[in-house]
Steps between C-alpha positions, in 0.01 A plus 500: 500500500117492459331390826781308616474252210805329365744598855805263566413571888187488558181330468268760263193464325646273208541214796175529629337448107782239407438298818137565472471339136514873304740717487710429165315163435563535153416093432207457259309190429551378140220196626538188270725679245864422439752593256443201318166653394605820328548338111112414557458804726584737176317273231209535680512885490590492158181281415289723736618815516188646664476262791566636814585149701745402191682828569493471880655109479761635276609760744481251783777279231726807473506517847549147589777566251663778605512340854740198350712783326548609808547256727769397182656811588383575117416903586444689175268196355328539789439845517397511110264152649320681783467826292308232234257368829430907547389536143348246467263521840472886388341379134269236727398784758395686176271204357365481786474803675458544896575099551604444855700196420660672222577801651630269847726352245592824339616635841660174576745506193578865540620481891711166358671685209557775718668228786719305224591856370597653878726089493671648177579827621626392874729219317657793282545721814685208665708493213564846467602507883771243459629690219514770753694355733803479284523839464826681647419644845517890385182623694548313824621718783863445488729795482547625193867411431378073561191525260558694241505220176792434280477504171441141484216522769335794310467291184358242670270721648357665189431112355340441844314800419389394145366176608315605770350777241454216271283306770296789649402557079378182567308577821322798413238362239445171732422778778262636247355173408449421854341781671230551182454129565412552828290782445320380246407195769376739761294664216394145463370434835316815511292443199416165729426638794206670268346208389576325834438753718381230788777236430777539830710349270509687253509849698880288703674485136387839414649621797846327457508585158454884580755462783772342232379844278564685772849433580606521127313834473646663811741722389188710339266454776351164458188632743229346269616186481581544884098599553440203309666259718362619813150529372536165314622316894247676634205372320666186510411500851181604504420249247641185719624609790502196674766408251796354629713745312325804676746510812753574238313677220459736766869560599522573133275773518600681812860512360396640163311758695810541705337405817801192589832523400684232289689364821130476715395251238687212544324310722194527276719416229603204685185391570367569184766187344307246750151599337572513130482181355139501636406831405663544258314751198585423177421663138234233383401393869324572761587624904397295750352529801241746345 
């Protein structure tokens, strides 16, 4: 498990981010635009196919949109609805190139396809394991004479088996889906923290975003996108350290550089829950206490 995160029994560095407002915090702002705008939405790129605001407010529709699929447990129109808010806040980043607000945006819809994919995938993987646990109990530890399958057990087994094939066929280009999303986010941020090299903001979601990279790019190293997130926290602080997040921005970075261990940060990760809501750093806002 990649510094601590994601443990069933102890407090890591996800629960210091998640209770300090970062983390996954995969909710983007879609500002004044609903569902109900995306017929007008997609006119008005049609009728202005080079404007970069016409593109941005229809990716901000397919958004809105895809968050009602959801939320209507509607899953593949949503994914096909949030891929839609990607391309089109990819063709407005291209009008207008090196936009913060676009590129916030950008960022914004990648980290929530990537959240409403990781939704899809863990509700298949629930499904799978109840399919599981009707299989016949040949690889427990009982002797050999009490679980060795019948004939009827063993068929059931091998359709067991199928499904659960059937589901992980499923999984696997979801898993893709999801981690480029999420890289492709943390690219994101970093082009920001270019053209916003003195915005604490900014510098916080870079360094969640390369911390979510991290994780899904652990198995071949993941140390530049580990780097990232230290450096990112780091000048963070120096940019507002008075911040009320600091206290636990700090944790954060002493366990990446393996200075705490998941289990020493729970009281800052319990503290960090009383101070969010008021410092909390979000992808089109500011910190406060800077």
């Amino acid at each position: 498990m990649l510094f601590g995160v994601g443990s069933s029994n102890s407090v890591g560095l996800q629960d210091i981010l998640n209770a300090a407002g970062g983390g996954n915090n995969n909710s983007a702002t879609t500002d004044d635009v609903s569902s109900a705008d995306l017929k007008d939405a997609l006119a008005a790129s049609k009728a202005s196919p080079n404007d970069a605001a016409a593109w941005v407010r229809l990716g901000k529709a397919y958004q809105a949109t895809a968050g009602d699929q959801t939320t209507a447990k509607q899953d593949k129109q949503a994914e096909a609805s949030y891929a839609k808010a990607v391309e089109s806040l990819v063709k407005a980043s291209t009008l207008k190139k090196n936009d913060t607000a676009i590129l916030k945006a950008l960022a914004a819809a990648y980290a929530a396809q990537s959240s409403a994919l990781q939704t899809e995938m863990t509700t298949l993987q629930n499904e799978a394991s109840l399919i599981q646990q009707g299989s016949s109990p040949s690889s427990t530890l009982l002797p050999s004479n009490l679980s060795t399958p019948d004939a009827v057990s063993a068929a059931q087994d091998a359709i067991i088996s199928q499904q659960v094939t059937a589901i992980q066929q499923k999984i696997t280009p979801l898993e893709t889906a999801s981690n480029k999303a999420t890289t492709d986010a943390y690219k994101t941020w970093k082009t920001l923290t270019t053209l916003n090299a003195n915005d604490p903001a900014v510098w916080f979601e870079f360094a969640n975003a390369a911390v979510n990279a991290a994780q899904i790019n652990s198995l071949t190293g993941g140390t530049t996108e580990k780097n990232d997130a230290i450096a990112g926290f780091k000048k963070f602080l120096a940019l507002a350290p008075g911040d009320p997040l600091a206290p636990q921005v700090k944790a954060a970075v002493d366990q990446l550089e393996g200075k705490t261990t998941s289990t020493a940060a729970a009281t800052t990760s319990t503290a960090a829950a009383t101070t969010a809501t008021a410092g909390a750093t979000t992808a089109a806002g500011t910190t406060t206490g800077k």
